[in-house]
PALUMRO-380412 format. One line per 4 residues: number of its first residue (from 1); for each residue x, z, y of C-alpha. Coordinates in pm, 1 decimal. Each point is the difference from the previous one (the first is absolute). Layout:
BEGIN
NUM = X Z Y  ...
! end
This chain:
BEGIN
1 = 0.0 0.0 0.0  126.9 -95.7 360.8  45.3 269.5 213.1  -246.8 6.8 266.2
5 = -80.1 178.2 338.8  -362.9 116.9 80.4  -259.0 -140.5 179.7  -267.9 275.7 -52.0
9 = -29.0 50.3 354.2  129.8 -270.9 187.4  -163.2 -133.7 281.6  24.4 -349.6 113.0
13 = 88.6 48.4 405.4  171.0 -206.4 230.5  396.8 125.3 20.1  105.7 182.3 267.1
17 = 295.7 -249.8 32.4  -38.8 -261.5 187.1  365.3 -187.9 7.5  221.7 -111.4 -290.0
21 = 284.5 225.1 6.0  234.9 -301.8 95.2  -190.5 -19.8 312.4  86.7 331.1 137.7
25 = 320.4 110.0 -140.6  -44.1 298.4 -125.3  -283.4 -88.9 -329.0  -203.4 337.3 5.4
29 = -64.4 264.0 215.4  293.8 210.9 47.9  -175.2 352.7 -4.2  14.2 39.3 -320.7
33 = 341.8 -122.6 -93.0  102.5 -332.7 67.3  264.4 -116.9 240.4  57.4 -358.0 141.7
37 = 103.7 -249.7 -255.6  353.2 -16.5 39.7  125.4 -152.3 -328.2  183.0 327.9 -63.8
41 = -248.0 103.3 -307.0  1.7 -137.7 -303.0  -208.9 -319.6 -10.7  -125.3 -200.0 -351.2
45 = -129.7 -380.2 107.8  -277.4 -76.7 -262.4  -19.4 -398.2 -38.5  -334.1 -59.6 -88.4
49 = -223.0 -310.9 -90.9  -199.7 67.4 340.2  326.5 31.8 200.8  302.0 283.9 99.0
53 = -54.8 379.5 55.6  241.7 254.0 88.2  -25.9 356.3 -56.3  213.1 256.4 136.7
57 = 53.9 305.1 -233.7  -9.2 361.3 153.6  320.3 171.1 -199.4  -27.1 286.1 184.4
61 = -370.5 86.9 -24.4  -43.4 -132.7 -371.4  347.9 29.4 -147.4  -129.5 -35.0 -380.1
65 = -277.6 -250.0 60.5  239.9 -232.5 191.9  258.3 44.0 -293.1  -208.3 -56.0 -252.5
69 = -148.2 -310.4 195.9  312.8 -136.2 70.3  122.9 34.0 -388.2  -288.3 -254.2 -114.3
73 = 87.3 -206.1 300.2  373.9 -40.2 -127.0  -113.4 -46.7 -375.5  -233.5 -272.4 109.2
77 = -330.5 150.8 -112.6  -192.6 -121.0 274.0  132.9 -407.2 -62.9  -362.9 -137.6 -169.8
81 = -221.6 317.9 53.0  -279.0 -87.5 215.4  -296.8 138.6 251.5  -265.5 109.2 -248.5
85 = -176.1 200.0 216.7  -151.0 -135.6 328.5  -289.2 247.9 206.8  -27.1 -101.1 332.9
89 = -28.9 267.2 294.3  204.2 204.2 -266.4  309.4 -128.6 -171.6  195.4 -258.9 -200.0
93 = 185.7 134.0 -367.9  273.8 -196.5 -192.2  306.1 63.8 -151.1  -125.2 56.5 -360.9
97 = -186.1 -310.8 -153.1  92.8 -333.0 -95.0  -183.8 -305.3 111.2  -191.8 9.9 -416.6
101 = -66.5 381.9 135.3  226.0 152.3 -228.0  125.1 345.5 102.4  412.7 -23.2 17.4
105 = 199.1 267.0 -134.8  73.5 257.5 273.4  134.7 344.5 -173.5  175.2 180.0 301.2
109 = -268.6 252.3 183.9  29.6 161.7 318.5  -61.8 346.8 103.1  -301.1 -55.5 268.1
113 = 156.3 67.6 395.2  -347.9 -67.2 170.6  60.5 331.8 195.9  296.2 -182.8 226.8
117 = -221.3 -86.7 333.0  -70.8 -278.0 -55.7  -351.3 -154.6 8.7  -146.1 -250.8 -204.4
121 = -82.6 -220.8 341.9  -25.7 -396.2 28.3  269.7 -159.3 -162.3  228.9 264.8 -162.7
125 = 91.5 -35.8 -339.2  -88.1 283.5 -252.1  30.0 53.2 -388.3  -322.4 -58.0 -250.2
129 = -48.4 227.6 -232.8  -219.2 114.2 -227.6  -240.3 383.3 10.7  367.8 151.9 -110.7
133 = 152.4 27.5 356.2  338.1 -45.7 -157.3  -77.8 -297.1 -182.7  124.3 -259.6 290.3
137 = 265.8 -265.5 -135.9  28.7 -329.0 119.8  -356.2 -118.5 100.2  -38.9 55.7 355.2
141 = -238.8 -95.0 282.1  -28.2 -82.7 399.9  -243.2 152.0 208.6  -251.8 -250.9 212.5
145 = -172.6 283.8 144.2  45.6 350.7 109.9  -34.1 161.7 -354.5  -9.1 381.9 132.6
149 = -193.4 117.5 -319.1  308.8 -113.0 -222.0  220.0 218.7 208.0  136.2 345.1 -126.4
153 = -189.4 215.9 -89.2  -211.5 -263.2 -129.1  -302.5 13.1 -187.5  194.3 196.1 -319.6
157 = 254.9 212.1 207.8  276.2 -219.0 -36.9  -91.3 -411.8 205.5  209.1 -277.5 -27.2
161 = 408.0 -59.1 82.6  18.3 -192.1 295.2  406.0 -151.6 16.7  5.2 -297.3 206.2
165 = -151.8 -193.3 273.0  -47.2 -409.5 55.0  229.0 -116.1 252.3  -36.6 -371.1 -19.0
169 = -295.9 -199.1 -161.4  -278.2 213.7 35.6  -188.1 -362.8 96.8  68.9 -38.0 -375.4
173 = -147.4 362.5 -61.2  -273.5 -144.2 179.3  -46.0 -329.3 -181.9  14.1 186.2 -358.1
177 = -251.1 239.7 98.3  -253.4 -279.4 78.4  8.6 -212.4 -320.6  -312.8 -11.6 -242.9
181 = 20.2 225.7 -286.2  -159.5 70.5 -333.7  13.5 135.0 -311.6  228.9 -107.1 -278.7
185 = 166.0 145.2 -326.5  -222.1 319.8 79.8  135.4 71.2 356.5  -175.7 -35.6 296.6
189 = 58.0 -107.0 336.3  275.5 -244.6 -123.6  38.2 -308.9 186.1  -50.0 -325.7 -70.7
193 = 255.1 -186.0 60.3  305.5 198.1 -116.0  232.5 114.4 276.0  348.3 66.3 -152.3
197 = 305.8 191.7 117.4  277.2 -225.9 -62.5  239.7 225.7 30.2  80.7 326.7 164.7
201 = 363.1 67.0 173.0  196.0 274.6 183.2  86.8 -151.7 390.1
! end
């Protein structure tokens, strides 16, 4: 079984964000953590089928997540896995299935960090995972809305490990989050033309 994040009580609303991070230089609000994109951080450039995203990792706030992120990234894990989970006004997931929706072998957990600061908010990257909140391991997902319900504490005490932010190619965020979805190989919200990640390398 993929992991998966909640959507119990999600509520469709327009984001708070209004500009791609790219257009204001600094991605998210910097109250609750972030600093100007400087190119200092860590960054991972996904190549996907839809176009080029770059995350920057947050070390510092999520040492273990970022690791562990960073370890699939340099054993090419993420080369073939797809988005298999599309919900607009909520999030996109990949990093786990193939394009025939086969789960790929991902054995290294990580200890959930979700009580770092920082806030599941329009396009940060956090780690799926399933009801065991230490379950995360290489599936992940980016936020297209302000997701405060999957913050810590969350709705079982624990939330979901934010690491990472979009820094460039959040129109591609954007463009995966409006595709048509539907069911296939017993998961929903897939979509329907298959949007791979090529490949996934350290910048």
């Amino acid at each position: 079984m993929s992991n998966l994040v909640s959507v119990s009580s999600v509520h469709h609303e327009t984001a708070i964000t209004t500009k791609r991070p790219e257009e204001t230089g600094e991605g998210l609000s910097s109250g609750w953590g972030w600093l100007p994109y400087d190119g200092r951080m860590t960054t991972v450039l996904l190549n996907t089928s839809a176009g080029d995203i770059t995350l920057e990792l947050d070390e510092e706030k999520a040492p273990k997540t970022v690791a562990n992120f960073v370890d699939y990234v340099k054993a090419g894990h993420y080369s073939g896995t797809i988005f298999h989970r599309v919900i607009p006004g909520f999030m996109v997931q990949g990093g786990g299935l193939t394009a025939d929706m086969q789960q790929k072998p991902a054995p290294n957990k990580v200890e959930n960090e979700a009580k770092n600061g920082l806030r599941n908010d329009k396009y940060t990257v956090a780690m799926a995972r399933t009801s065991d909140p230490h379950s995360a391991s290489a599936q992940f997902f980016i936020n297209t809305s302000n997701n405060d319900f999957l913050n810590y504490p969350g709705q079982d005490g624990w939330g979901y490990t934010v690491f990472g932010r979009v820094v460039n190619g959040s129109e591609v965020v954007d463009a995966i989050e409006g595709v048509s979805t539907g069911s296939q190989s017993g998961h929903q919200d897939v979509p329907k033309d298959t949007i791979t990640i090529e490949s996934a390398q350290l910048v």
